[in-house]
C-alpha positions, 0 to 999 in steps of 0.5 A, a space after each residue: 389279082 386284087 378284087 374290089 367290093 364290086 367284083 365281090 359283088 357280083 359273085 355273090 349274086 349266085 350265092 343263094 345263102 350266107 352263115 351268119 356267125 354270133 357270139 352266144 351267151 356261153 361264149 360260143 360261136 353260133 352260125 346260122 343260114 341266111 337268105 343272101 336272096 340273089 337280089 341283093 347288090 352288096 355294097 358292105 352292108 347286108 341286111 337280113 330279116 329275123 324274129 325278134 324272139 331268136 337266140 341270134 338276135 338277143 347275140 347281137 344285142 349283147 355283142 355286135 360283133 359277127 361274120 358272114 361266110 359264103 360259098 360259090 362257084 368260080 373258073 371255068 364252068 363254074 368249076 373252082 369253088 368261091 369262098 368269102 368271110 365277112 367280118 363287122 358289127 351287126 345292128 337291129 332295126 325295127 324301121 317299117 320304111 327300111 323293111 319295105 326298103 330291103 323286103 323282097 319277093 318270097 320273105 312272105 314264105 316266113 312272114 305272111 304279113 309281110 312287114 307288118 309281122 309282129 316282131 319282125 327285126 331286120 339285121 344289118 352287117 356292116 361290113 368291115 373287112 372281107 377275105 375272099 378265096 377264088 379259085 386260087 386268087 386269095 385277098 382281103 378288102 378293108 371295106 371300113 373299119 369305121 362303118 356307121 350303124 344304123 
């Protein structure tokens, strides 16, 4: 059965966190954990908040390129595991109105000020292709290789 970003979507509401992978200085892979929020309708682009001083954001500034990893569950009784990698290209926004946009309840656990927080940057992936296992239904999406950055 060949899924759609919508059913990839709905999924991922129960997925509490995402490994947002980088390509570090040393050429290396760094992944680091994520909050995916459960609020979130995904649509190929998500958005996550971070420092400005951090060793992912100073990865992305040197190469965009990155790739997101979740894991859920799936089946009957949510028994059989959900697995989706998201490859694309990574941007840095230092826009208030999107970080009120995309701020949600809970971020101030990190960030006390809220948006107004010095250094704060938000992270938009978007997207362009996403490989999902289910259960034992597998597939790729081509969500689009031409995604416009922010």
């Amino acid at each position: 059965m060949t899924r759609t970003i919508e059913d990839l979507a709905q999924k991922m509401k129960d997925i509490d966190f995402a490994m947002l992978s980088t390509h570090t200085k040393g050429g290396t892979i760094g992944s680091r954990p994520m909050s995916n929020n459960r609020e979130v309708e995904y649509d190929g682009d998500a958005w996550f908040f971070a420092d400005d001083t951090t060793l992912m954001v100073a990865d992305i500034s040197a190469d965009p390129k990155v790739s997101l990893g979740y894991q859920g569950s799936s089946g009957i009784l949510g028994q059989r595991p959900f697995f989706l990698a998201v490859g694309g290209k990574a941007s840095l926004v230092r826009d208030k109105s999107l970080f009120a946009e995309h701020w949600t309840k809970g971020l101030e656990r990190w960030w006390p000020d809220g948006i107004d927080t010095p250094g704060l940057v938000l992270i938009k992936v978007s997207g362009e292709r996403a490989h999902y296992w289910d259960g034992e239904d597998e597939g790729e999406i081509v969500l689009s290789p031409t995604r416009t950055q922010a």
